[in-house]
N, C-alpha and C positions, 0 to 999 in steps of 0.2 A: 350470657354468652359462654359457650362450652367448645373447648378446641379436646380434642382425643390426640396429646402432645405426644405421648409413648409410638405412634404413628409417626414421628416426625424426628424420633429419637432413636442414631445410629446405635444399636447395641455393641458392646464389646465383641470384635471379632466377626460379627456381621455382615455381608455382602450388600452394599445398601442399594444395588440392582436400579442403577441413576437411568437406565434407557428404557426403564421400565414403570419409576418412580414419575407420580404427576406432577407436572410445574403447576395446573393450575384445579382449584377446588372449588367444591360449592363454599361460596362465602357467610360469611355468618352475620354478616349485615346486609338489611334489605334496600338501603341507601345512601347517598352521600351524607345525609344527616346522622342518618344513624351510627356508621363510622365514624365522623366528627365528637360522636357522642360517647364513644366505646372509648375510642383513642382517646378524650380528653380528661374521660376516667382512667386509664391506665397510666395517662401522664401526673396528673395529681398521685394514684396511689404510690408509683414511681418514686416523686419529690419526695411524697412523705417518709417513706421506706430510706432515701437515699440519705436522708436528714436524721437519722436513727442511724444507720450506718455507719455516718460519719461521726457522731455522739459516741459511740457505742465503742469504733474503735478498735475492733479485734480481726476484725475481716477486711477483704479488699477483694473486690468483684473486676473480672477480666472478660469483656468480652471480646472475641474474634470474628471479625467478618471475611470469607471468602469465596468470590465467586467467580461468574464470567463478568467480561467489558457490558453496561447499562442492564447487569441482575438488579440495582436499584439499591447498594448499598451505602451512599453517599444518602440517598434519603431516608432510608430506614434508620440510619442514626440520628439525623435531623428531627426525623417526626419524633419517633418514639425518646430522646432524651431531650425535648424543648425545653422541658417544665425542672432539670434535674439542674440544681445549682452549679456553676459554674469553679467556681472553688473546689468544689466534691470529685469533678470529672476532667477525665483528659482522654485527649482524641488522638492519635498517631497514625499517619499514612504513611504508610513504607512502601517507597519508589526506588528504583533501582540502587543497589548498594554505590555508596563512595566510595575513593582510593581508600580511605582510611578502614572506614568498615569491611572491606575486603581483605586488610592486612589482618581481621581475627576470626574466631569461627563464625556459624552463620545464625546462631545466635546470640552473639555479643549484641549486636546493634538493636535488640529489642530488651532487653535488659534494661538496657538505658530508660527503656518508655513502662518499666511496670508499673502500675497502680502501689502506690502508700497505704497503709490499714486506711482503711475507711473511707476509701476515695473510689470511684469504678475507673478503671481504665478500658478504653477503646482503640481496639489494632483494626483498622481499615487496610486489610489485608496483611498480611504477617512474617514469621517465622515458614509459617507454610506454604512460602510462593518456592523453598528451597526443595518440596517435594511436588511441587506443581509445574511452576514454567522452567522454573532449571531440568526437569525431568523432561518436556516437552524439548526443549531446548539444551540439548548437556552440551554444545560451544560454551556457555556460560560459564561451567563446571570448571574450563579448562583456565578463565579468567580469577578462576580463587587459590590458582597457585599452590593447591594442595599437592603433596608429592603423588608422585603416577603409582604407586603401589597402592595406595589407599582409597585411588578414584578410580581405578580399572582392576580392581579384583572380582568384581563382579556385587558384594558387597554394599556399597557407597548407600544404598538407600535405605536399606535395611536397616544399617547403621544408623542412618537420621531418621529413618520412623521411631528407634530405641531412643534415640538421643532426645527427639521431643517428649514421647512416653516419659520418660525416665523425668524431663525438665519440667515438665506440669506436674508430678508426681510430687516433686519439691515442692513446689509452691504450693500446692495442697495442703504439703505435710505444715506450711508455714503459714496458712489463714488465707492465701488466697483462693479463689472460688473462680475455677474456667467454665464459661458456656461458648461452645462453637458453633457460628453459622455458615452454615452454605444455602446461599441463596440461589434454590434449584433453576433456572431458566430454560425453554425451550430455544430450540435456535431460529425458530421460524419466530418468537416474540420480541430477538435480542435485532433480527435483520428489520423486523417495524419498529424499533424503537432505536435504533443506526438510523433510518430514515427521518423519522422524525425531529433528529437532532442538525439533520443538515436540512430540515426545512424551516426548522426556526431559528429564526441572528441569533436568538440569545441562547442558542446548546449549540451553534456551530464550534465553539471554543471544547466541546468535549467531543469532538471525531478526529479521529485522524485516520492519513492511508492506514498506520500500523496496526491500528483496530479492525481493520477490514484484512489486512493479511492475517493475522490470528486464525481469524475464524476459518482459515484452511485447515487448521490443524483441529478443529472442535471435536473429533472425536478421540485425538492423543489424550487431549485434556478432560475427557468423560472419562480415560481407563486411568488416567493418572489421579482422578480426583475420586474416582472409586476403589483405589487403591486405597489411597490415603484417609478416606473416611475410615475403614475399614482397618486399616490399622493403629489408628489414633484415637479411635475412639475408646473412651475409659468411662469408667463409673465414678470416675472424679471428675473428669475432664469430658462430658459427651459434646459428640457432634449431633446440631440438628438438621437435617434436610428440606428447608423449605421451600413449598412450592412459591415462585415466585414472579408467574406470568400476571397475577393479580396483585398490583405494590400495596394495597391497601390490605387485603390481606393478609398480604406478609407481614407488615409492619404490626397487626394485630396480632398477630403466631407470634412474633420476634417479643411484644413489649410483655404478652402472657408468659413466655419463657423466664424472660429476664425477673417479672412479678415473685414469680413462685419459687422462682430461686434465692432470690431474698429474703422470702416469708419464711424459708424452710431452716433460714441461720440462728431462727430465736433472739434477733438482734433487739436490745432495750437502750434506756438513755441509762448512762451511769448516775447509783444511788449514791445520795448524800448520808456520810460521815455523822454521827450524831453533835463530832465538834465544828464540822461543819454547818452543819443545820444551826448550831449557835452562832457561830459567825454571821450566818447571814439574816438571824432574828437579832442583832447587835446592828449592824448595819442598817438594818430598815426600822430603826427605833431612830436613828440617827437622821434620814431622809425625812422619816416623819415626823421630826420637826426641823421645821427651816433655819432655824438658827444653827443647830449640831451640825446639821446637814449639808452647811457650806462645804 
């Protein structure tokens, strides 16, 4: 299986031209089987990598998910990290800021949720709903209490495209490793998969009215989201654009991503000390006979 990933990968500075860009592709499985089969390879290499990672200890893998209401990123983390130890990984959904998280900048409250060396952390949407829906929405803006000089100079986003640039660059510099998704959806696949959810009891608990008023603004949120691919995007930090009318698919694009981006850390298990290596040929003298070995 061969994805042509650089396709799917925001360059620096790049226009990623989203009403132009396809949500959905020829897929590269010929069937549900074969999917099944792709993905459960990607999940085992996954585990295995992620267990190396965590031995190894110098790095810490961040991924970011963003996209519209039912692009499918709720499953795409599901499928593609089943198989990945539970200890190694953390998951964080960021839903509307608290009193408390409002009283510091707008990325304190994800701080809180970065990944440790050796561990993947997962943002189910993020730091960047603060250049997405607050952008869509600036009422928002006016609830964070920042002084009026600094939110109406014109300025304001500029500023936070630098300020996230500027915060992944940190953690770069510090062993963490960012890959971003944007899970591309069309609108006419988001309004059958809205439907689908109020035709079955068990997705009626994911629609709401406010999901259907959103989608009046679906093309604020194309220029905002094409903004910010475009300015965010880094060679340390890239965005990728996936198509994502096909979840199966995507989930294949997302878990090759996530693959290669590990493969590419050189990560090993830590080598044993030669008085180490005695220690533990002491000890297994000792098991090996049952009497020491108590």
């Amino acid at each position: 299986m061969k994805f042509d990933l650089d396709a799917f990968r925001i360059q620096p500075g790049q226009n990623p031209g989203l009403t132009k860009r396809q949500t959905r592709i020829e897929p590269v499985y010929s069937s549900k089987e074969e999917y099944r089969e792709l993905l459960a390879r990607h999940v085992t290499e996954l585990s295995r990598l992620q267990q190396i990672l965590y031995a190894d200890n110098r790095y810490s893998l961040l991924l970011i998910f963003q996209a519209m209401d039912a692009a499918g990123k709720d499953s795409a983390i599901r499928h593609v990290m089943s198989g990945v130890n539970p200890q190694g990984c953390q998951v964080y959904s960021f839903k509307h800021p608290s009193p408390t998280e409002l009283e510091h900048d707008f990325l304190w409250r994800s701080n809180c949720g970065l990944p440790e060396r050796g561990r993947i952390g997962i943002f189910n949407r993020s730091y960047y709903e603060e250049v997405l829906i607050v952008r869509v929405h600036p009422e928002i803006l006016e609830m964070q209490n920042i002084p009026h000089d600094l939110t109406h100079n014109g300025k304001v986003w500029e500023h936070r495209y630098r300020s996230i640039v500027d915060h992944e660059r940190h953690l770069h510099c510090n062993g963490t490793r960012i890959v971003k998704f944007y899970l591309h959806l069309s609108k006419e696949e988001q309004r059958k998969r809205f439907l689908e959810r109020i035709d079955d009891p068990d997705k009626n608990w994911k629609f709401s009215t406010a999901d259907l008023e959103e989608r009046k603004f679906w093309d604020k949120y194309m220029d905002a989201y094409e903004t910010c691919l475009q300015k965010t995007s880094t060679t340390d930090a890239p965005w990728y654009a996936v198509p994502a009318d096909d979840k199966k698919n995507a989930r294949l694009i997302v878990s090759r991503i996530v693959l290669d981006t590990l493969a590419s850390l050189s990560l090993k298990y830590p080598e044993s000390s030669p008085e180490r290596r005695k220690e533990l040929l002491d000890i297994r003298k000792r098991l090996e006979n049952p009497e020491n070995g108590k």
